[in-house]
VEXDREN-2710 file (C-alpha; in Angstrom, 1 decimal):
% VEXDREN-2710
k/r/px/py/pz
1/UNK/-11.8/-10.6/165.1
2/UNK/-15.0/-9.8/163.8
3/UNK/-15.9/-7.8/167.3
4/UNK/-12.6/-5.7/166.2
5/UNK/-14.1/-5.2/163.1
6/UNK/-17.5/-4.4/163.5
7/UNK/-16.5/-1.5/166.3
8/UNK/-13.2/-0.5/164.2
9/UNK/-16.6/0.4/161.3
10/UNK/-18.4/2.2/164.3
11/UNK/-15.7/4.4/165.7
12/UNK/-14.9/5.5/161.7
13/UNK/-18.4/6.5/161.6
14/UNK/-18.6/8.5/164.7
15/UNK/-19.3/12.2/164.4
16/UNK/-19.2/12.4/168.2
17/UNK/-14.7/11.2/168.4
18/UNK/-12.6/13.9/167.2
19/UNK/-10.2/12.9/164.3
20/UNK/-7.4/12.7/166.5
21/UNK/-9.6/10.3/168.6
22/UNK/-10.7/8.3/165.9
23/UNK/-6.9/7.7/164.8
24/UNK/-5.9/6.6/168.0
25/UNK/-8.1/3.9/168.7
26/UNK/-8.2/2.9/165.3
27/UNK/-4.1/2.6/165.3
28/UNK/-4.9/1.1/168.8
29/UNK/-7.1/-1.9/166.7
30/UNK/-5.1/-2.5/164.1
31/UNK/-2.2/-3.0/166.4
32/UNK/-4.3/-5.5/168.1
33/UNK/-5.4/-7.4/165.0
34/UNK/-1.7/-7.6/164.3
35/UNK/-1.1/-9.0/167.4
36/UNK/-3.9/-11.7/167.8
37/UNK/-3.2/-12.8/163.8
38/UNK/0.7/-13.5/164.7
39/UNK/-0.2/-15.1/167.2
40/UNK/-2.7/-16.9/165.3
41/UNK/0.2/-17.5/162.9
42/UNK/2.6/-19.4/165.6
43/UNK/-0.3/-21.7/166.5
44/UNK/-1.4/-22.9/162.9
45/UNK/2.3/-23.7/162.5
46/UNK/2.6/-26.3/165.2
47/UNK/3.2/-29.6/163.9
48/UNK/4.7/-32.8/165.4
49/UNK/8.1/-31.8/164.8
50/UNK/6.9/-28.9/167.2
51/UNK/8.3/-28.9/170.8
52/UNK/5.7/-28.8/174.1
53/UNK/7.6/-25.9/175.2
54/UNK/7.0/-24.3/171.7
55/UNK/3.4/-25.3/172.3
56/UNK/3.5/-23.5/175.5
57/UNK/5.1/-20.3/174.5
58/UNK/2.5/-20.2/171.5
59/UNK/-0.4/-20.6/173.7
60/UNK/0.4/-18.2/176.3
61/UNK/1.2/-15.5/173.3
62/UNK/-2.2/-16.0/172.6
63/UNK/-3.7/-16.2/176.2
64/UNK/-1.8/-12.5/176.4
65/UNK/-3.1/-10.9/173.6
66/UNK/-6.5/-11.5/173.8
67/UNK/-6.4/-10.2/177.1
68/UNK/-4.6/-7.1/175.6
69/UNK/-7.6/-7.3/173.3
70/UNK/-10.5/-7.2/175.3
71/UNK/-8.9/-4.3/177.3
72/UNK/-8.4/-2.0/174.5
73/UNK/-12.0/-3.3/173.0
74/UNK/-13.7/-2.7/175.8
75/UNK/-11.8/0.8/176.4
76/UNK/-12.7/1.9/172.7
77/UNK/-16.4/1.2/173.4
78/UNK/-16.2/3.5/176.4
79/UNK/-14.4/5.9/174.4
80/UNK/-17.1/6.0/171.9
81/UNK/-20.3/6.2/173.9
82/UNK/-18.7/8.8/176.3
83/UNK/-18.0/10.8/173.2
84/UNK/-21.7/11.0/172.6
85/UNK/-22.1/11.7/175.5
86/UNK/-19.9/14.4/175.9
87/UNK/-21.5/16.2/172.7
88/UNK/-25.0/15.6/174.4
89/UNK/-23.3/17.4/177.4
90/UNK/-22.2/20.5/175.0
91/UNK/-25.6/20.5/173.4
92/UNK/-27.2/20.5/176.9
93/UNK/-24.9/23.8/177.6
94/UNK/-25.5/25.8/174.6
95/UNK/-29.5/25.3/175.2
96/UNK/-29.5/26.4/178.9
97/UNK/-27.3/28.7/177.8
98/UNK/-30.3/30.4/175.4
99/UNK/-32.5/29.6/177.7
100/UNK/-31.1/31.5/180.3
101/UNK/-31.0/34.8/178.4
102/UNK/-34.3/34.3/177.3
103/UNK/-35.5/34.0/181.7
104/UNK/-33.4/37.2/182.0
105/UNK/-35.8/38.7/179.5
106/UNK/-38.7/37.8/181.3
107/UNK/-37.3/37.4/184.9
108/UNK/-39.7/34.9/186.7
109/UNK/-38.6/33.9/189.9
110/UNK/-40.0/30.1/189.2
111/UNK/-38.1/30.1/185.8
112/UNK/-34.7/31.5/187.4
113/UNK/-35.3/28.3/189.5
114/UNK/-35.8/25.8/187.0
115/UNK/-32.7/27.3/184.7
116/UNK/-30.9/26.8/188.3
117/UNK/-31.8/23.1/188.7
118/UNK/-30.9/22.1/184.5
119/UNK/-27.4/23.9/185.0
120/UNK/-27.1/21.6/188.5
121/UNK/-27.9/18.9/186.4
122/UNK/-26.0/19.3/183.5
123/UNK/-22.7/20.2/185.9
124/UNK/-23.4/17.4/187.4
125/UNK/-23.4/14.8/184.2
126/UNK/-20.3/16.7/183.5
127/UNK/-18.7/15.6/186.5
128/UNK/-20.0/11.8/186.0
129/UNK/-18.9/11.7/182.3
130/UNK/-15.1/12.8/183.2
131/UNK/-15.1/10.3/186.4
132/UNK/-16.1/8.4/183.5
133/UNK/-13.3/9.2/181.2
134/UNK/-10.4/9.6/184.2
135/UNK/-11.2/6.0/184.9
136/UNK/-11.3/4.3/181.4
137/UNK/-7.9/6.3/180.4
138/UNK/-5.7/4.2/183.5
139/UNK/-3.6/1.8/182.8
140/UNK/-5.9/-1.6/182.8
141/UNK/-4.7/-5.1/183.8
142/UNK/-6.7/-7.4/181.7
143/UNK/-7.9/-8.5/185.4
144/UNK/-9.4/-5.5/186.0
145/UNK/-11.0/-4.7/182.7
146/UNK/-14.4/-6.2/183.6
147/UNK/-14.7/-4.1/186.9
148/UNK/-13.2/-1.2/185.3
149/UNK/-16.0/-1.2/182.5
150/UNK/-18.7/-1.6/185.3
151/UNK/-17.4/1.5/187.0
152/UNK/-17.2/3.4/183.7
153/UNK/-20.9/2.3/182.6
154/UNK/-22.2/3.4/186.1
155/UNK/-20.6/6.7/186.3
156/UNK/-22.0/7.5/182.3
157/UNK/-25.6/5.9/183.4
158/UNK/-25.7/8.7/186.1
159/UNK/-24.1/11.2/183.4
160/UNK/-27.1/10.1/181.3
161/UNK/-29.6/10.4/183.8
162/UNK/-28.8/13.7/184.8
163/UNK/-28.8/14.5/181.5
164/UNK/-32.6/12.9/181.0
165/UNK/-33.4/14.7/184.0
166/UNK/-32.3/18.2/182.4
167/UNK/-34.0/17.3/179.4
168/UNK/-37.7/17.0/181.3
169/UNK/-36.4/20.8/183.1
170/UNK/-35.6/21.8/179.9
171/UNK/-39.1/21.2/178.7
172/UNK/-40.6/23.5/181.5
173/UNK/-38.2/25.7/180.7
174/UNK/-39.7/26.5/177.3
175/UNK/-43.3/25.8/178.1
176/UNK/-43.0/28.8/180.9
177/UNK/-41.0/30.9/178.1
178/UNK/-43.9/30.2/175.6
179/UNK/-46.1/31.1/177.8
180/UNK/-44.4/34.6/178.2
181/UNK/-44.0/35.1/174.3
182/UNK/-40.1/34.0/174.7
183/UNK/-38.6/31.7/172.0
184/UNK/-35.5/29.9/171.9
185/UNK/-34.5/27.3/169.1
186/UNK/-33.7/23.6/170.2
187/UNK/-31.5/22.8/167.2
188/UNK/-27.7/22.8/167.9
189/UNK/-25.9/22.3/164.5
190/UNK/-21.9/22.5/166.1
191/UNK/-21.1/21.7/168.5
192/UNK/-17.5/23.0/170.3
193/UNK/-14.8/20.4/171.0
END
């Protein structure tokens, strides 16, 4: 319960969900916590008078909801970090996107090149981030939730690197536009949804 709680605090806090986001997996939680403190509920009212089936039923209430839990817990972390990752992926855009106007400026054949290899890379995290998100939006046996989530973190760790891998571009990007008297400013203050 505390798990619930601690990443019901961090999606609220996001700046990378979108409100509509944020509501959803938040109505997602709380419909969870309901679930896992009725069935809480059943089992602190066994007693003796309580039958073995009753017992049975109570336990296997539990046994199902946890699993609902962990599916939807681990889904909601997914959710989160891709959506960071996702507003990295904008960011990434909008800068290659100055950059590039800036090369047309100055037109260097090696600078064309290097604006060439960011966008491959940042099209490329693109494409990992929404195998990503294709994948952690099927419907999930609780079964499946631990190979799911291994699939999901691979596919954002190649987003990522791709996007690390952009970054170090990006940074030749603007040394060869400094050297040619070309600015272009880093910080990205909104980002489109």
């Amino acid at each position: 319960m505390n798990k619930l709680g601690e990443l019901k605090a961090k999606i609220q806090a996001s700046t990378d969900l979108t409100e509509d986001e944020v509501s959803e997996l938040i109505i997602k939680l709380d419909e969870q916590v309901i679930e896992i403190q009725n069935a809480k509920s059943t089992l602190e009212n066994i007693n003796e008078e309580t039958s073995s089936e009753d017992i049975k039923e109570a336990t296997k209430t539990i046994r199902e909801s946890w699993h609902k839990v962990k599916v939807h817990y681990h889904k909601a972390i997914l959710r989160n970090f891709g959506a960071r990752l996702r507003t990295l992926i904008a960011k990434a855009e909008i800068l290659g996107n100055r950059a590039e106007e800036k090369a047309a400026e100055v037109n260097l054949e090696e600078l064309n090149s290097l604006i060439e290899e960011y966008k491959t890379h940042i099209e490329q995290a693109k494409e990992q981030y929404n195998l990503a998100r294709e994948k952690w939006e099927q419907e999930t046996a609780p079964t499946e939730v631990d190979e799911l989530t291994r699939e999901v973190q691979q596919y954002l760790k190649e987003a990522n690197n791709h996007l690390k891998q952009a970054r170090e571009i990006l940074r030749e990007i603007i040394k060869k536009l400094n050297e040619n008297n070309k600015k272009i400013s880093t910080v990205v203050e909104e980002v489109p949804e």
